[in-house]
C-alpha positions in Angstrom: 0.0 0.0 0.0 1.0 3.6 -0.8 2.1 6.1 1.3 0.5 9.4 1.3 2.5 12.6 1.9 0.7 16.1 2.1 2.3 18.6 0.3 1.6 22.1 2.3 2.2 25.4 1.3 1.2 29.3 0.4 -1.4 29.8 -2.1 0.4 32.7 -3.6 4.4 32.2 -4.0 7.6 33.9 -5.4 9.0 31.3 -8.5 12.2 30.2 -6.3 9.3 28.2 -3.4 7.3 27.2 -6.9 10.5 25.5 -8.0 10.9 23.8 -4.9 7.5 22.3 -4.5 7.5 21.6 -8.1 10.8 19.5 -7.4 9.0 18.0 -4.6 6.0 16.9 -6.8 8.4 15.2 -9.6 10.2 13.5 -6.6 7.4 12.2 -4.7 5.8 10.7 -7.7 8.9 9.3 -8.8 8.6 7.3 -5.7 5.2 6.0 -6.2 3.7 8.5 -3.6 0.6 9.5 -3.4 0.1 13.2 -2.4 -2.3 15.1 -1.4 -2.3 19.0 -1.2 -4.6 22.1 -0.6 -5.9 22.3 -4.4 -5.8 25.8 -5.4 -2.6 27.7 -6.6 1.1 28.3 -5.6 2.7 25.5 -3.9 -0.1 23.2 -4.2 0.0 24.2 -8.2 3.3 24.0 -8.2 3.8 20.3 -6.5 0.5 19.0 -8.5 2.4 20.2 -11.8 5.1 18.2 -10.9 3.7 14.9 -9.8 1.7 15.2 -13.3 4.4 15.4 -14.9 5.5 12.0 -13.6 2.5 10.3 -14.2 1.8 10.0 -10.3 -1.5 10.8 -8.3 -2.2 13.8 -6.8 -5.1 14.4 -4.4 -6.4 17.7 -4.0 -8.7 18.8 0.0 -10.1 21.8 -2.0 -11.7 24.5 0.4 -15.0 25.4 -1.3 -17.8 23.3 -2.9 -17.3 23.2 -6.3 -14.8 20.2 -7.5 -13.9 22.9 -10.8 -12.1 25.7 -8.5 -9.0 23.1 -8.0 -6.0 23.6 -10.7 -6.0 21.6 -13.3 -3.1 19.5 -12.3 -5.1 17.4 -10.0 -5.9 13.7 -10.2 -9.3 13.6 -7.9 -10.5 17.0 -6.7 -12.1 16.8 -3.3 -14.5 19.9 -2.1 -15.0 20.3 1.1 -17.0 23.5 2.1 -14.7 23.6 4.7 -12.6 26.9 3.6 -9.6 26.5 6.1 -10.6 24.0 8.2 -10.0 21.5 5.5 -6.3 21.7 6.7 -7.4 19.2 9.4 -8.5 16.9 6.6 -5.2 17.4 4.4 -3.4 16.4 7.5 -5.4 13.5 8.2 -5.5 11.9 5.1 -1.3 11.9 4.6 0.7 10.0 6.4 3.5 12.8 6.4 4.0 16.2 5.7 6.2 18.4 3.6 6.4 21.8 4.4 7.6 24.8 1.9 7.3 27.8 2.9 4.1 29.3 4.0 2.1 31.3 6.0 -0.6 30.9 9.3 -2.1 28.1 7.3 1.1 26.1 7.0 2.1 26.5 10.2 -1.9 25.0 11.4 -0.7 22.0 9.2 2.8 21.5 11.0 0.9 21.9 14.1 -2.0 19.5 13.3 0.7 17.1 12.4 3.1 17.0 15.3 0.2 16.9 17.2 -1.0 13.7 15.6 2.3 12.4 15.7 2.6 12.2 11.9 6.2 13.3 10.5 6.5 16.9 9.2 9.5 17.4 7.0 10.3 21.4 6.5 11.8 22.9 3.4 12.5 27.0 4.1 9.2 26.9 6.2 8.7 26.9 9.8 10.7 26.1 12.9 8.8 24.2 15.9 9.7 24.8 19.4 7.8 25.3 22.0 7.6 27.8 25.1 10.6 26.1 26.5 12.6 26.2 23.0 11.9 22.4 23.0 12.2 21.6 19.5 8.7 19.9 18.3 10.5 17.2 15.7 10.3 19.1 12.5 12.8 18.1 10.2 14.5 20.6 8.0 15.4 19.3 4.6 18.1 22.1 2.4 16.7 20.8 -1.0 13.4 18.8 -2.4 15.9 15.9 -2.7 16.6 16.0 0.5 12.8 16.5 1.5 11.8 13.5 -0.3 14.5 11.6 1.2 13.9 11.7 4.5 10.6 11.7 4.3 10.8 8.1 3.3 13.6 7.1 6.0 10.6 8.8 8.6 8.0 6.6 6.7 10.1 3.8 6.8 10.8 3.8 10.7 7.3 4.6 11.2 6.1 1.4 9.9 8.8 -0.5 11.5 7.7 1.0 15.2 4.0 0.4 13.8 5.2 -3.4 13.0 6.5 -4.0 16.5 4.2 -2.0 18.6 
């Protein structure tokens, strides 16, 4: 069974943070990952663009009603009527998270995340600590290579400590 890994992002982006997620996309799919992303434009364009391009699958939580408002990279469009809230559902349908970038609505997703104890992978996004400067386990990654990378070595001991347990 495939992995999912959510792709999370800005809607609107400079084209240096479109590269990356674009990178991303190619990569993940290049893996045989499925991924799953926010819908609309910017990163979530930009990382459904590329996991097109590979021929892989790309799920898009869309935020309104209408399955049409999603770019037209996407696979399956899913509306939600949700508006923001549906970054609870893009976090619970992945198994993972890349972060690039982003704003407030990012930073929900990191937090939704860590707090389900799913792996968050950051690419120039946020840094997680807490009150204490605890650090909150998100993984900086310098490229989309290394993104991609070690997401799968933190999907792979995830199903190892899910085998055992």
């Amino acid at each position: 069974m495939a992995d999912y890994v959510g792709v999370v992002g800005a809607a609107f982006c400079d084209r240096e943070t479109a590269d990356l997620a674009y990178r991303v996309g190619k990569a993940l799919a290049r893996e045989g990952l499925i991924v799953v992303c926010g819908g609309m434009g910017g990163v979530m364009e930009a990382v459904a663009r590329g996991v097109s391009e590979e021929k892989g699958v790309v799920i898009g939580i869309l935020p309104g009603r209408d399955r049409q408002e999603g770019n037209r990279y996407l696979t399956y469009s899913i509306p939600t009527g949700l508006g923001d809230a549906r970054n609870a559902v893009i976090v619970c349908a992945s198994d993972a998270l890349i972060a690039i970038a982003g704003g407030f609505g990012t930073l929900s997703e990191i937090s939704l995340a860590r707090k389900a104890g799913k792996p968050v992978i950051g690419l120039k996004s946020w840094k997680a600590t807490n009150g204490m400067g605890e650090d909150l386990g998100v993984v900086n990654a310098a490229t989309p290579e290394e993104a991609v990378t070690r997401i799968l070595d933190l999907l792979e001991g995830k199903r190892r400590r899910d085998n055992t347990a």
